[in-house]
C-alpha positions in Angstrom: -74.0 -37.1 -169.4 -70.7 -36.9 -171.1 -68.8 -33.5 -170.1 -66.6 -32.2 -173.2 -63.6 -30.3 -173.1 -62.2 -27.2 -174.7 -62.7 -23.0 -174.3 -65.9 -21.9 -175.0 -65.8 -19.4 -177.8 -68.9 -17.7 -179.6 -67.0 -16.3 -182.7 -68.8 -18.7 -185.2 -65.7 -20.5 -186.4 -65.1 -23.9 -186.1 -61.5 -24.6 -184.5 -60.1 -27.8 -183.3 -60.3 -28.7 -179.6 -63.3 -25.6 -179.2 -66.7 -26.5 -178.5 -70.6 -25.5 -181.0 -73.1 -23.3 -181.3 -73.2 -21.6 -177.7 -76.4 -19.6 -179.2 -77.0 -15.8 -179.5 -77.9 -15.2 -175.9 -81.5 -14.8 -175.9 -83.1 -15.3 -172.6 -81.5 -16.9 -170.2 -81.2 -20.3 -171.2 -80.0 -19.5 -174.9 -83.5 -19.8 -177.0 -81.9 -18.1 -179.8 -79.5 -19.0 -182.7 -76.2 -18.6 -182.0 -72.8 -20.1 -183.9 -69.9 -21.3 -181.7 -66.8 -23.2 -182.3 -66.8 -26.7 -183.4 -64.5 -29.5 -183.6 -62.8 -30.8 -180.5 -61.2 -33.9 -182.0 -62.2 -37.0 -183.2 -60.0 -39.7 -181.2 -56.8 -40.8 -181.4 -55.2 -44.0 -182.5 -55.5 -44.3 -186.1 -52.8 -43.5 -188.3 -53.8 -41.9 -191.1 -55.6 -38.4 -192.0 -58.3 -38.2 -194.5 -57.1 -36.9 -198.0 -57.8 -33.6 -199.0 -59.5 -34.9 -202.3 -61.8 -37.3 -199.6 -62.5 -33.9 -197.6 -63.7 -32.4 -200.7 -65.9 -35.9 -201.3 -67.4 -35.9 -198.6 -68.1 -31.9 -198.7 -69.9 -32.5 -201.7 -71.9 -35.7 -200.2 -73.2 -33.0 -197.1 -73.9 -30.0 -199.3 -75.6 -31.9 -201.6 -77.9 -33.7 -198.3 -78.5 -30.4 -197.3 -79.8 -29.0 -200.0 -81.6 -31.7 -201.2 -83.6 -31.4 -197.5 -83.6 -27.8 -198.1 -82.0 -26.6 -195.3 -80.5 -23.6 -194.3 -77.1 -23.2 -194.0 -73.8 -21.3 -193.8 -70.4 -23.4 -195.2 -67.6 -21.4 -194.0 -65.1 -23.8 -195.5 -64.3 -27.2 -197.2 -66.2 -30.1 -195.0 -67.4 -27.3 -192.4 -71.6 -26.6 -192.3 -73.3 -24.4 -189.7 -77.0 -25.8 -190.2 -80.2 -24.2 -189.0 -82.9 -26.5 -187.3 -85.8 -25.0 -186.6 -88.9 -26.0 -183.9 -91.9 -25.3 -182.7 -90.2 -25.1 -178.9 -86.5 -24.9 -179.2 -86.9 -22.2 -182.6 -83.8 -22.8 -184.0 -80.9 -25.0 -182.9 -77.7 -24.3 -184.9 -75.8 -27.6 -185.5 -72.3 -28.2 -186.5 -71.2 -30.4 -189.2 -67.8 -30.7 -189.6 -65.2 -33.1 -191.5 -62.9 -34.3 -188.9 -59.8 -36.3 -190.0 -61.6 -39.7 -189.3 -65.3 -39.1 -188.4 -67.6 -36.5 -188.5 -68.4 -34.3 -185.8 -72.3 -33.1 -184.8 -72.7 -30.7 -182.2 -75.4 -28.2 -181.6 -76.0 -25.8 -178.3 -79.0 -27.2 -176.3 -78.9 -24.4 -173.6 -77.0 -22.9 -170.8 -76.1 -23.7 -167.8 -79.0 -24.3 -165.2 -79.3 -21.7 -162.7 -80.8 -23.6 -160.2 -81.7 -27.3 -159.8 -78.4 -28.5 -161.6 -78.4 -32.0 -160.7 -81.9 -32.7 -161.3 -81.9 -31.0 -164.9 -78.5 -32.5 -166.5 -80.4 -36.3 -164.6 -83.1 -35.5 -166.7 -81.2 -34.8 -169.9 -78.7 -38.1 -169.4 -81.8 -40.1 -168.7 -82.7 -39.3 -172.2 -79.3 -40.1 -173.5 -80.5 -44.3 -173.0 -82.8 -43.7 -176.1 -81.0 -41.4 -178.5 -79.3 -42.0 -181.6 -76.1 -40.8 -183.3 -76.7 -37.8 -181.0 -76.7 -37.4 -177.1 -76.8 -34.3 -174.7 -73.5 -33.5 -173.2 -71.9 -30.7 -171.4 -69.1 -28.6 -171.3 -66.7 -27.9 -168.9 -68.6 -24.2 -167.3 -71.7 -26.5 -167.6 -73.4 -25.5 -171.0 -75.2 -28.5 -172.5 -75.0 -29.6 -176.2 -76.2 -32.4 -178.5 -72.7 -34.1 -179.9 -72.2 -37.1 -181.7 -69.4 -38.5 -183.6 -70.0 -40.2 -187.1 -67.5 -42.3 -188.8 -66.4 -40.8 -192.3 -67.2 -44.4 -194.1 -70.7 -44.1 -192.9 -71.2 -40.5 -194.3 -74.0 -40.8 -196.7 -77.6 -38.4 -197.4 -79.4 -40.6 -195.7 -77.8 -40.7 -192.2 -77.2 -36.8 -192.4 -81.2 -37.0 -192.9 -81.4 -38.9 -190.0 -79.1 -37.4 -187.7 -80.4 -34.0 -188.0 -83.7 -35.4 -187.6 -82.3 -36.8 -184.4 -80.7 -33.2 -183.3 -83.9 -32.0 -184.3 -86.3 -33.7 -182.2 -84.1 -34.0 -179.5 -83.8 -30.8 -179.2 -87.3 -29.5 -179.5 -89.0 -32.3 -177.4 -86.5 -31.8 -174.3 -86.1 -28.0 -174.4 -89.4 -27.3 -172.6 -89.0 -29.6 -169.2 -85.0 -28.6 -168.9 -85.9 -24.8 -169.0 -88.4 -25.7 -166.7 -85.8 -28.0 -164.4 -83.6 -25.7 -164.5 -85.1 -21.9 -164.9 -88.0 -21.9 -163.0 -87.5 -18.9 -161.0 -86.9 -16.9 -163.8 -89.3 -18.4 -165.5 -91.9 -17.4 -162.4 -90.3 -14.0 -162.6 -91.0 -13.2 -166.1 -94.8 -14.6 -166.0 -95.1 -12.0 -163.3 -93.9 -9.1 -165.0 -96.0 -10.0 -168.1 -99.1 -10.0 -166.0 -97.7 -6.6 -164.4 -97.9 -5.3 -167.9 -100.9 -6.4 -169.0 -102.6 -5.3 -166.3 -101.3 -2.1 -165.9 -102.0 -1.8 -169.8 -105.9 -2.8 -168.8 -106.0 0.0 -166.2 -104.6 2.7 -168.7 -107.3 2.1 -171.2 -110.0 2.0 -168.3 -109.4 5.7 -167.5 -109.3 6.6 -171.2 
């Protein structure tokens, strides 16, 4: 699994060198929606920048994908999307697009950090990596896990943000199950009890009205 670099911010801004979508905290693997930073960089080695007119191209290319798929969306600037994907088992993953100076970054929070079982839930998650495309799971340097991809800016089109979100997507909905199980089960355990504490104490209450 590739480990990415940066410091973790949850301010909803993309910045270069910063890392997606860290999520809104909800439970302890990070179910929810949150917006991090995006952007860490696309390479180095070529020479010259995108134009600011190409930027404003390719802006137009992504909102236009977007919409046509009728996805949700927040642009906070010129070549910079925060999508919402939504699942039946991850419920929403928030995905980065953003308009690097020679490719296009993707990068969505998958969950946090394990709390137990480390090793056995990021094996799981870079096994999967052998059959992904345009996106794979990743992990930052406290040990948060993302889907990131990198997408040159000549191969920008509808159809491949189609398919790349699909990607994130399905990715993220089909593996978010077994790696909060891998890697949560204790809590997981923990909350099962306390649900059947409730409900039964909830049982006895209406047995003595």
């Amino acid at each position: 699994m590739t480990t990415t670099t940066g410091t973790a911010g949850e301010t909803g801004q993309p910045t270069v060198a910063g890392e997606a979508g860290r999520g809104d905290g909800a439970g302890e693997a990070g179910r929810g929606d949150g917006a991090g930073e995006a952007g860490r960089g696309d390479g180095a080695g070529v020479t010259r920048r995108i134009s600011e007119a190409e930027r404003e191209r390719l802006d137009g290319v992504i909102a236009g994908a977007l919409d046509e798929l009728e996805l949700a969306y927040e642009h906070p600037g010129i070549g910079t999307f925060l999508v919402t994907l939504e699942g039946e088992h991850k419920l929403r993953t928030m995905t980065w697009l953003v308009v690097q100076d020679h490719t296009l970054l993707v990068e969505a929070f998958f969950m946090r950090k394990p709390a137990e079982n480390v090793a056995g839930t990021y094996g799981f998650l870079l096994g999967r990596n052998a059959k992904t495309y345009g996106v794979h799971f990743s992990i930052d340097r406290i040990g948060d896990i993302f889907l990131t991809g990198q997408l040159p800016l000549t191969a920008v089109s509808a159809d491949e943000i189609d398919r790349l979100l699909g990607c994130a997507r399905t990715y993220a909905d089909e593996n978010f199950d077994p790696a909060i199980a891998l890697g949560f089960a204790q809590a997981i355990a923990r909350e099962k009890a306390w649900r059947a504490k409730v409900a039964a104490e909830a049982r006895a209450a209406r047995a003595q009205d």
